[in-house]
C-alpha positions as CSV (number, residue, x, y, z in Angstrom):
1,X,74.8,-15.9,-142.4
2,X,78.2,-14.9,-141.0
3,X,76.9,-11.7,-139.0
4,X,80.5,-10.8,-137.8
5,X,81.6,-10.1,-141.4
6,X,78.5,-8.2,-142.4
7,X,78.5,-5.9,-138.8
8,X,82.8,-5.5,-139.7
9,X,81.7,-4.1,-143.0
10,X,79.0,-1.7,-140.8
11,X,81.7,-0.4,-138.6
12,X,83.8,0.6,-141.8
13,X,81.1,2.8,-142.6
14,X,80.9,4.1,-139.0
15,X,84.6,5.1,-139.4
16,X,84.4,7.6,-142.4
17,X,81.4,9.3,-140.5
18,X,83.8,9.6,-137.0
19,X,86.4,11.0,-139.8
20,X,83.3,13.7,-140.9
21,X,82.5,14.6,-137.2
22,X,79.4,12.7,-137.1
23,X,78.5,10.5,-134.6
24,X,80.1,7.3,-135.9
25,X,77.4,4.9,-136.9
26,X,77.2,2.5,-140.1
27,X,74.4,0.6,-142.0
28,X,74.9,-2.2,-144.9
29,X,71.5,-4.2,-145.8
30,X,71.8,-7.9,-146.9
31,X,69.9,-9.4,-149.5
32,X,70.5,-13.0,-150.6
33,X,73.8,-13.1,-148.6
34,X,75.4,-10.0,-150.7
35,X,75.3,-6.2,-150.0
36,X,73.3,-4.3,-151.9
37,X,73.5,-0.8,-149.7
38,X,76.0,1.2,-147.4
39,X,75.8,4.6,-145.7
40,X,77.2,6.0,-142.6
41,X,75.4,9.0,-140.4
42,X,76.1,12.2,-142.0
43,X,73.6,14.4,-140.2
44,X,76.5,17.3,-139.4
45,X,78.1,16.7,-142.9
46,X,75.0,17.1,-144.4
47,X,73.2,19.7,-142.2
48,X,69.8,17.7,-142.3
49,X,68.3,15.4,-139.5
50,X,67.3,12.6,-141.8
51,X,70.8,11.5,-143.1
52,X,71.1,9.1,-140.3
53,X,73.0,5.6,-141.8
54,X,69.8,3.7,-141.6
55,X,67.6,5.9,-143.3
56,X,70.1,6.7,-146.1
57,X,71.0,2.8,-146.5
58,X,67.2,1.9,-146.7
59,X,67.0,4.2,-149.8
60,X,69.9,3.2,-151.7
61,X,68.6,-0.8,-151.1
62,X,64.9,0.5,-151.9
63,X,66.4,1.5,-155.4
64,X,68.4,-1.1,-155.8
65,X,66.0,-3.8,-155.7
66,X,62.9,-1.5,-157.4
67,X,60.4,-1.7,-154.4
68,X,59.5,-0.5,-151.1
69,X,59.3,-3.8,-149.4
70,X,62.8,-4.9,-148.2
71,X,60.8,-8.3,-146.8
72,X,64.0,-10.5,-147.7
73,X,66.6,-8.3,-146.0
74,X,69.0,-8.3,-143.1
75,X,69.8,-4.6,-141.7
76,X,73.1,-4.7,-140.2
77,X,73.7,-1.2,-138.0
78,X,76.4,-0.9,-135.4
79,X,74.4,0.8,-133.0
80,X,70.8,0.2,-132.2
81,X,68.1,2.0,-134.1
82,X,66.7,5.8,-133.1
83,X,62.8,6.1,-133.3
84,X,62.9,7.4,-136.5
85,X,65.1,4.7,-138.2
86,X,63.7,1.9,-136.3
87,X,59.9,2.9,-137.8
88,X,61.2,3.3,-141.3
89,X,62.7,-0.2,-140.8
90,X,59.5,-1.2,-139.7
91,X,57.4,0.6,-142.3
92,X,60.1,-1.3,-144.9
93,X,59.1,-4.7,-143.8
94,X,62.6,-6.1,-143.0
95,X,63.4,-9.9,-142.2
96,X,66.1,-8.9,-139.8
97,X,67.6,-6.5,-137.9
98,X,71.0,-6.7,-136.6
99,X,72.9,-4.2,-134.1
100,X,76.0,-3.6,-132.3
101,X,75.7,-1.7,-129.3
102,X,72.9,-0.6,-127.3
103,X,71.6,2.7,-127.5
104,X,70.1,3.8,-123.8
105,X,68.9,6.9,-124.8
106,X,67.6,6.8,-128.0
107,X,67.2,3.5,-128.4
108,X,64.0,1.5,-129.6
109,X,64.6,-2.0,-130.6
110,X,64.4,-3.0,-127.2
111,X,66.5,-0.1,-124.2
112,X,63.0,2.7,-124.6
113,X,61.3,0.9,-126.5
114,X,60.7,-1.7,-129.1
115,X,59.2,-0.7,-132.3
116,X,59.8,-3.5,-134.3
117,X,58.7,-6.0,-131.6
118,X,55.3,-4.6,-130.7
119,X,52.4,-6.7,-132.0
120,X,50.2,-4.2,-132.1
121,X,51.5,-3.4,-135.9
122,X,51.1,-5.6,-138.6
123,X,54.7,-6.6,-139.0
124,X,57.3,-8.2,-136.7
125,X,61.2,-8.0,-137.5
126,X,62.9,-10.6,-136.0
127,X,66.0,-8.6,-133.8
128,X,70.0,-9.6,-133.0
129,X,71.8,-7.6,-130.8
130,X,75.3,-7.5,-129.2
131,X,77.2,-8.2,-132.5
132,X,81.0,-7.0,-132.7
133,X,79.6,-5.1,-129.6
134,X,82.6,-4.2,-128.2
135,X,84.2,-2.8,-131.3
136,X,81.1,-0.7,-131.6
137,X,80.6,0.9,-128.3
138,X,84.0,2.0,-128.3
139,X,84.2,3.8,-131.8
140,X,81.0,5.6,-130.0
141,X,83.1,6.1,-126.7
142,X,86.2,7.0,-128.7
143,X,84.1,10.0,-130.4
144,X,82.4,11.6,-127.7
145,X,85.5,11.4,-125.8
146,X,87.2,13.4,-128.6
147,X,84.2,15.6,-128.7
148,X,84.6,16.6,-124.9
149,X,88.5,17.1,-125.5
150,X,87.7,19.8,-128.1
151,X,85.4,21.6,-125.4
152,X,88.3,22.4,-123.4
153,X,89.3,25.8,-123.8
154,X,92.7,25.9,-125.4
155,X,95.6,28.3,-124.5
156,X,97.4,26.7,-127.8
157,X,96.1,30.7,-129.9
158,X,99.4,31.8,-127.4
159,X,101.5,30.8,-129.7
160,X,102.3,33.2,-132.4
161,X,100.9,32.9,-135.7
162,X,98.8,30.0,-134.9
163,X,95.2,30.5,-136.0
164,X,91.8,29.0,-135.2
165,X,92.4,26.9,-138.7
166,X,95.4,25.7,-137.3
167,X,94.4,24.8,-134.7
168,X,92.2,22.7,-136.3
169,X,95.2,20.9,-137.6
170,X,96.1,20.4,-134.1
171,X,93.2,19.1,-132.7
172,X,93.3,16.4,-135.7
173,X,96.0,14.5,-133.9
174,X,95.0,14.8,-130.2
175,X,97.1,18.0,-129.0
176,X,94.8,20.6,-127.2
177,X,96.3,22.2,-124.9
178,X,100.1,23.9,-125.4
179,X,101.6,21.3,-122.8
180,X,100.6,18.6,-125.0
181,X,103.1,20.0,-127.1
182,X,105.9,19.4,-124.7
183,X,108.2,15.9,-126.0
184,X,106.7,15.6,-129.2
185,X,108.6,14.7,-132.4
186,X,107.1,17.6,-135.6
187,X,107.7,15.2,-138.0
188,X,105.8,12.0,-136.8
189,X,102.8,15.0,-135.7
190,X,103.0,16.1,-139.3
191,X,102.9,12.2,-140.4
192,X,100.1,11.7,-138.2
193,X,97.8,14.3,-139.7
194,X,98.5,12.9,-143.3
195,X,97.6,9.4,-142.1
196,X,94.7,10.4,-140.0
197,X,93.2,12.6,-143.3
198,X,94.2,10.2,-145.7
199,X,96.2,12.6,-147.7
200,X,99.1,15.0,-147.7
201,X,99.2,17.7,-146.0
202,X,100.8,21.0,-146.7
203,X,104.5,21.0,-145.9
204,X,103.7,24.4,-144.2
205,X,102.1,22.4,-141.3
206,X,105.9,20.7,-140.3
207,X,106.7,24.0,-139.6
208,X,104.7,25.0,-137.5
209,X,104.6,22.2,-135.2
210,X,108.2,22.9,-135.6
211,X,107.9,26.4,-133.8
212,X,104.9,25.3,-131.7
213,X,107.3,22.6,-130.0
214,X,109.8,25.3,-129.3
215,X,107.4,27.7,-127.5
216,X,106.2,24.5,-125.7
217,X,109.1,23.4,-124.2
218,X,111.1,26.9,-123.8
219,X,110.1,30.0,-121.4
220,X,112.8,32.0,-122.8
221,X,112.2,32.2,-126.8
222,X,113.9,33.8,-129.4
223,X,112.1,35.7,-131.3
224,X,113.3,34.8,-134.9
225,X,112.6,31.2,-133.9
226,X,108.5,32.1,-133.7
227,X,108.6,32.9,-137.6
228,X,107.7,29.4,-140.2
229,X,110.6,30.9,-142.3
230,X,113.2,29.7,-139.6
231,X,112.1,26.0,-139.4
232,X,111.5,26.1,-143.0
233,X,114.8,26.9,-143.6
234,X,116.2,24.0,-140.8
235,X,114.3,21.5,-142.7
């Protein structure tokens, strides 16, 4: 079985749940060398504790095949299993599992505990670990690094007509704080925001990074320059 592939198809998954705000992990099961389920964390999309990837991908592979008992399967996740998902992989009776990165805190296929190793229960899955590792631990570093970033308290509200949803907008493509602001290029911030949602944004957004740029980079501003219908109309 080519685990690389299978874990690079995982980490896909794990990317549309950074791209929801939740913590970015991914889950495809394997049966007979083809996937046959996919889901990514959406606990904070979904507002419900269960929706982690495993849990979510061991339904959709439960229905797929009819039965309860994945006996057959390979769970590919890019981080290792919580208590929770590790028991239900357990209670499915899987062949395999196979994860990414390690999980020290939460952890138990093998950092707190191992679950599916213990044979005390009548079932033993056989585990891999350290798989596209690398890759893996630092979508997870990426996020929570992104996380703290939006903890810091932002002066960028100073700037005239700029609102918490904006900043929003702002916060999309890395600029927190108004000094970020300072040598940046409106357009290629407004093309960054449409490539990092996958879609296009309103044209409204140009001009305000526009007039954010200007109060960045001037302590003397005019004050028709901090109204969108100026840059609008110097587009």
């Amino acid at each position: 079985m080519d685990y690389k592939k299978y874990m690079a198809l995982a980490l896909e998954q794990a990317k549309i749940a950074y791209k929801n705000g939740d913590v970015p992990i991914g889950c495809v099961i394997v049966y007979n060398d083809k996937v046959i389920a996919s889901a990514y964390n959406c606990r904070m999309k979904n507002k419900n504790v269960l929706h982690h990837s495993e849990i979510i991908a061991i339904d959709k592979a439960c229905k797929n095949i009819g039965d309860w008992r994945l006996e057959d399967c390979t769970l590919f996740v890019t981080v290792e299993p919580c208590p929770m998902c590790a028991g239900a992989i357990l209670q499915a009776r899987f062949k395999e599992v196979v994860f990414g990165a390690k999980n020290e805190k939460a952890g138990c296929v093998g950092s707190i505990y191992n679950i599916l190793q213990d044979d005390r229960f009548n079932h033993i899955v056989s585990v891999k670990e350290g798989v596209l590792e690398d890759e893996c631990s630092f979508l997870m570093k990426s996020f929570f690094k992104d996380c703290r970033k939006r903890d810091i308290k932002t002066d960028l509200a100073k700037i005239p007509g700029v609102s918490k949803g904006i900043i929003k907008h702002f916060n999309s493509i890395g600029i927190y704080e108004i000094k970020d602001l300072v040598g940046k290029d409106a357009k290629k911030l407004y093309e960054l925001e449409c490539e990092k949602s996958g879609k296009k944004i309103e044209k409204t957004m140009l001009y305000i990074y526009k007039m954010a740029i200007y109060f960045a980079e001037n302590s003397n501003v005019e004050k028709e320059k901090l109204n969108i219908k100026y840059w609008k109309n110097k587009v």
